[in-house]
Every structure is written in C-alpha cells, then in structure tokens.
C-alpha positions, -999 to 999 in steps of 0.1 A, spaced: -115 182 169 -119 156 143 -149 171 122 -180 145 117 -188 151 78 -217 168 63 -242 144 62 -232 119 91 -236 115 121 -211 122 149 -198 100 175 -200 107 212 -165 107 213 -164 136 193 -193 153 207 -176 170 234 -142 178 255 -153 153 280 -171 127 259 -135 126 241 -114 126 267 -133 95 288 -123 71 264 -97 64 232 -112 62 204 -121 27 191 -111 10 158 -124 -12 137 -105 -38 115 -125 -51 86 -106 -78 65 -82 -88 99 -80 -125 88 -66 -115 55 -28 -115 44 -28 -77 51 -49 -78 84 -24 -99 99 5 -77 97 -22 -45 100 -28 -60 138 14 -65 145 18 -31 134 -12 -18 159 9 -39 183 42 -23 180 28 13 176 15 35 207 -11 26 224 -35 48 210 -65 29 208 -92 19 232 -113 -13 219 -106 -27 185 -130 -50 170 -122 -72 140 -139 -81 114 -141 -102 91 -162 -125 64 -188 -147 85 -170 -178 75 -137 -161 101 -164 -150 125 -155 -173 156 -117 -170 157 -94 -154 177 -67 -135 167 -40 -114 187 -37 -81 192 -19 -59 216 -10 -94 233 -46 -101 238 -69 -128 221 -95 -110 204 -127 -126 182 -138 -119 151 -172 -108 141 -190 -113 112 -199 -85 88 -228 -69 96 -243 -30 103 -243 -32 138 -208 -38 142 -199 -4 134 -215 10 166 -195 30 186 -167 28 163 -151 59 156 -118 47 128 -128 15 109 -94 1 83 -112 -20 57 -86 -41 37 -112 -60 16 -120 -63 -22 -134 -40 -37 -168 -43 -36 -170 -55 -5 -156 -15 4 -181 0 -16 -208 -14 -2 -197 -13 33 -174 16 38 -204 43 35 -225 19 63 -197 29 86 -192 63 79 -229 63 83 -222 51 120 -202 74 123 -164 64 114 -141 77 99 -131 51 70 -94 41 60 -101 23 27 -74 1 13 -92 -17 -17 -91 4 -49 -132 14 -49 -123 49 -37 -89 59 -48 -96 77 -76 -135 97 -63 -127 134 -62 -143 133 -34 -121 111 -15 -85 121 -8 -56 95 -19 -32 97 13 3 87 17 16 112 56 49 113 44 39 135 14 3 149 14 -8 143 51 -30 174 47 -52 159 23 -65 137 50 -83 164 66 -107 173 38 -132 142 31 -164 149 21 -175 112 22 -161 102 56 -136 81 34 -98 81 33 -82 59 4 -44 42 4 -25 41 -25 -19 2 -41 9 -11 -28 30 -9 -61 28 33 -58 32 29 -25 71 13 -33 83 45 -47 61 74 -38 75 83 -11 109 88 -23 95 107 -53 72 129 -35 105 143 -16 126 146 -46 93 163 -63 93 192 -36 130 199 -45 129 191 -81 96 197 -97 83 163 -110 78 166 -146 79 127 -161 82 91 -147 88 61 -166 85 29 -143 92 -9 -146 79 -26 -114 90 -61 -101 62 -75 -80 57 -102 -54 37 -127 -57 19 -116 -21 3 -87 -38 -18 -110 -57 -26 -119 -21 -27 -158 0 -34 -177 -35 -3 -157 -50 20 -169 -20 10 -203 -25 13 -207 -59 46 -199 -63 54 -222 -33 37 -252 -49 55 -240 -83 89 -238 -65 83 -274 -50 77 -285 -87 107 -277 -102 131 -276 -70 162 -301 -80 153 -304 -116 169 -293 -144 143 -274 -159 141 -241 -174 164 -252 -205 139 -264 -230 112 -240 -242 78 -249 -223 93 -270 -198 84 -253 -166 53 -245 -180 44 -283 -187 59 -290 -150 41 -267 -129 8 -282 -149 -28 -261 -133 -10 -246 -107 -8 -213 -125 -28 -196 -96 -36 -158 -103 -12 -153 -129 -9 -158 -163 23 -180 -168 48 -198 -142 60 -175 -122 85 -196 -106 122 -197 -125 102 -170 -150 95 -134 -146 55 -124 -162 49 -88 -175 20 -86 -169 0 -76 -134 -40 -68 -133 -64 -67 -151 -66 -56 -188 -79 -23 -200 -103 -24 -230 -86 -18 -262 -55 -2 -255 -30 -30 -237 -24 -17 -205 -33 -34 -172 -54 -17 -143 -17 -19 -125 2 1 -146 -28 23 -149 -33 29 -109 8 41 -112 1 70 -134 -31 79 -119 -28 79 -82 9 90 -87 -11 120 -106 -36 126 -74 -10 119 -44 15 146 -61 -16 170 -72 2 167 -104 -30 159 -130 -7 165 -160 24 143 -151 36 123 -178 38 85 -163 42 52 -186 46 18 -167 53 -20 -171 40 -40 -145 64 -78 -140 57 -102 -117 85 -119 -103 94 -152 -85 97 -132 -50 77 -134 -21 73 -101 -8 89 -70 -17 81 -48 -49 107 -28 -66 110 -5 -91 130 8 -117 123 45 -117 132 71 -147 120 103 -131 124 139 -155 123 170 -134 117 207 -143 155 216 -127 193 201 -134 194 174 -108 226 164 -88 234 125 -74 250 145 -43 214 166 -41 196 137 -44 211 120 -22 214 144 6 170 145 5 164 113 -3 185 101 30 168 132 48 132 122 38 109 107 63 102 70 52 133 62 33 164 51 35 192 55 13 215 22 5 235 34 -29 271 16 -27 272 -3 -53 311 -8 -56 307 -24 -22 276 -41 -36 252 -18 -8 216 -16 -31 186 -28 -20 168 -59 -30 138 -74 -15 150 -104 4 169 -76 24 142 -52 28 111 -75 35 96 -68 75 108 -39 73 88 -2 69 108 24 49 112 28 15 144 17 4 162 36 -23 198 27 -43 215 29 -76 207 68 -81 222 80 -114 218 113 -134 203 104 -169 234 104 -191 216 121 -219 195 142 -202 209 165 -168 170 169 -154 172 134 -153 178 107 -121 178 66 -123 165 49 -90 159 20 -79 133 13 -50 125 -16 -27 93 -18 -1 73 -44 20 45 -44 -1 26 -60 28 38 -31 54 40 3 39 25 -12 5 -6 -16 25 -8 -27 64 16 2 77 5 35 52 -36 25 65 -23 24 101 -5 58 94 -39 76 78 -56 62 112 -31 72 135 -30 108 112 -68 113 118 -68 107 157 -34 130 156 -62 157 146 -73 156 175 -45 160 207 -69 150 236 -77 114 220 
C-alpha cells in the first residue's frame, strides 16, 4: 500500500483493497506545455499503461489547448486548487517557485508529488531519487514530496552510482558540456537564431566577431554560444565564483550516493549543442580500479550503455545519443598517476532521463509500491 503521509489526507484509492483496485490511479502533469512536458507525455505514451486519467496542467495562458497523450487529445487546465482532486501522482516540471507554492497544495489533496524544479532537492525531508541507484529512498517522504536530480547529475549518476557500489566513491572532479535545451525553449532558440547569423560567413577569425554578429540575441547566456563554447551555467554564488550548477553536482551527487563527505569540484560549459549533456568525469575510489572491472559493471548496470572503442572511433557524443534514454558511457581509462583512479566520459538526453524520463520512473516507482494499482 502506498502510505498517505503524516499529515495528509489519503485518497480513496488508497483507502482500501477495493477502492484501489476499481480504478488506476490518476496522474497529474503540471508544466505539460513546457519543453519537458512534451517528451514527459511521449514517454507516458510508450510506457505501460499504468494510468487511469491524466490531467494536464499548465499556466492559464496554455489552459485551452490540447495536447496528445496515449493517442488521445487531452486539454489543459489552468492552475488552480481544485485540480488536484482525485489525483493521486501529480509530476510538476515548473520553476521553482511555482513548485513550492504548489507542490504542498497537492500533496494536501492528497498526491503524492514528483518535483522536478530544484525547490526541494536538497530538504532533508524530501528524498533526491534517481531508481537505478537509490529507489528505496522513494519510499520514505515525510512531505508527500519526491525530488529529481537536475538534468546535468542526471548525465553521469547513474553510471557512477554502479561503479560506487563496487568501488567506493571517494572523489569526483567534473567538466560538463551542456545543451542549450537545459536552459529551456529560449535556450533552443537562441542558438538557432545565432547559428542562422553566422551560417556561411567567415566569422570566428577576428576577436569579437561573432559576438558583434549575433548582436541582442545572447538569450539566457552570457556570450554567443554558437561557434563558441561558455563556461559558465547558472546562476552565481555570492562571493566565492561558483555557479548554482556546479554547486547542484556536488551536492545532490552527495545526497543521491548518501555520501555527505564526497569530495566533488565542477565546471559547468555550455556548448553549441542542442540536446545532450556530457561529462568529463575524474572519479577517485577507495579500491585499485580495473578498465576490464569497469567495464564489465558499467555494461551490466541498469541504465547505461557501454560504447568505449575508440580505435574504431565507438564513443559517445550527443548528436548520437539524443531520443534516446540510457546513459551513455565511453573513453574509460585508469588514472595514469593514480591506480584508484578511472577517466569517463558520459553522454545523456538531458530532456529524457535528464528530466522527462527519471520523473516518469519515481512515478511509475511509487505506484510499483503498490502491486494491485
């Protein structure tokens, strides 16, 4: 039985054998005209069945439209309390405060929250939730809440967290390569417009010249990202340099892996991709690690899959790997100084498992609680 949480309500559908078994439980999808709604609703329609209504939701200025799921047309409501009656799994993939203010109205319903924005990831009381490596911290949630990772964790935790159980995960040291999509629709079209602007030229010789050509269409980021790469993703941290990207690396790497002391220094690069992060991943472990042993769990592990050839030029990048849901993992090297340490590099769908595909997982894990839903 899927418990209702001190302090809340519980749903009919919860309430009993019968009650539970008369009906699937229904989901709500709050942000479902967003870039990451749209591939959260493919992904509900590829995946069983296991739903009974599913209502989306979104801003009032989307309420109105219709949308398909499950090879139905479906409209979108606005907002507001009462849509969260009856629900029983609401996925918000909303800013911020938009999740803090509304997640805890639909636990208060009665739901069982899948959060995706960053308002809850780090609350003790709210586990951080990736199946493939801590699926049990999904059942313990004091506040009705269950928090996703950000999408650049997302890229490589899932290889690390099965290297970790063999290895002992002592240090990481991480250079992400970021799509413009995870700075969401106004990244995508920015570097569009940018690309446009210097397609057929011959700029990028001079100092400043793609800068001067791409003009205000900068967008989200701080410098052109087309024909450039820009170190720099987030927002700044007071006084000490880092961005709230690089930050969210070391600390929900910390909380996913239960690992509160693990050493973790990143750099954060945007780069002229679409979708896709990567990762450049120095990871220090309390054993000697092997390529071979590597190797043999990393193509073992749920969620990933191994592509290391590189004399036949087999690695992955993210023009190969994008639409697709794994973790992709290749150049793996021992540290040549150092025999407790591995090289990787990792590729994801930032828009999939980075987001839309590990919030669908949590959801699908919470009704799995629960065998007669």
């Amino acid at each position: 039985m899927i418990p209702a949480e001190a302090g809340r309500p519980s749903h009919e559908v919860f309430a009993g054998t019968d009650a539970r078994t008369a009906r699937k439980p229904h989901l709500a999808v709050v942000g479902a005209t967003g870039a990451v709604g749209s591939v959260l609703l493919g992904l509900l329609s590829e995946h069983a069945d296991i739903w009974g209504e599913i209502r989306l939701i979104a801003s009032p200025r989307s309420a109105g439209r219709k949308l398909t799921v499950r090879g139905e047309e479906v409209e979108v409501v606005a907002l507001t309390e009462d849509v969260f009656d009856g629900i029983d799994v609401a996925m918000f993939d909303v800013p911020d405060e938009i999740s803090a203010r509304w997640a805890p109205v639909a636990v208060a319903k009665g739901a069982v929250v899948v959060d995706n924005s960053g308002a809850f990831r780090m609350d003790p009381d709210v586990p951080l939730v990736v199946p493939e490596v801590n699926a049990c911290a999904a059942r313990v949630r004091p506040r009705g809440i269950i928090a996703v990772p950000n999408c650049t964790t997302l890229s490589m935790i899932v290889a690390l967290g099965a290297l970790h159980a063999e290895y002992g995960l002592r240090e990481l040291v991480v250079s992400s390569y970021q799509a413009v999509s995870g700075a969401g629709q106004a990244g995508i079209e920015t570097l569009r417009a940018q690309l446009s602007a210097v397609s057929g030229t011959e700029l990028g010789t001079t100092p400043g010249d793609v800068r001067r050509a791409v003009g205000d269409t900068l967008g989200p980021f701080a410098a052109p990202v087309a024909l450039n790469v820009v170190p720099w993703a987030g927002s700044l941290v007071p006084d000490d340099g880092w961005s709230s990207e690089e930050l969210k690396i070391r600390n929900e790497s910390r909380k996913i892996l239960g690992l509160p002391d693990l050493r973790v220094s990143a750099t954060c690069v945007r780069v002229p991709v679409l979708t896709g992060h990567s990762a450049s991943v120095h990871a220090r472990f309390e054993r000697e690690v092997t390529v071979a042993g590597a190797h043999e769990i990393l193509a073992a592990a749920p969620g990933v899959v191994l592509c290391d050839d590189p004399a036949e030029g087999e690695f992955p990048t993210p023009c190969d790997v994008v639409g697709t849901d794994p973790t992709w993992v290749g150049r793996v090297r021992r540290s040549l100084d150092d025999p407790r340490g591995l090289e990787l590099f990792v590729c994801g769908d930032n828009l999939r498992k980075g987001a839309a595909l590990n919030t669908v997982q949590v959801g699908e894990l919470v009704v799995g609680e629960n065998s007669s839903l």
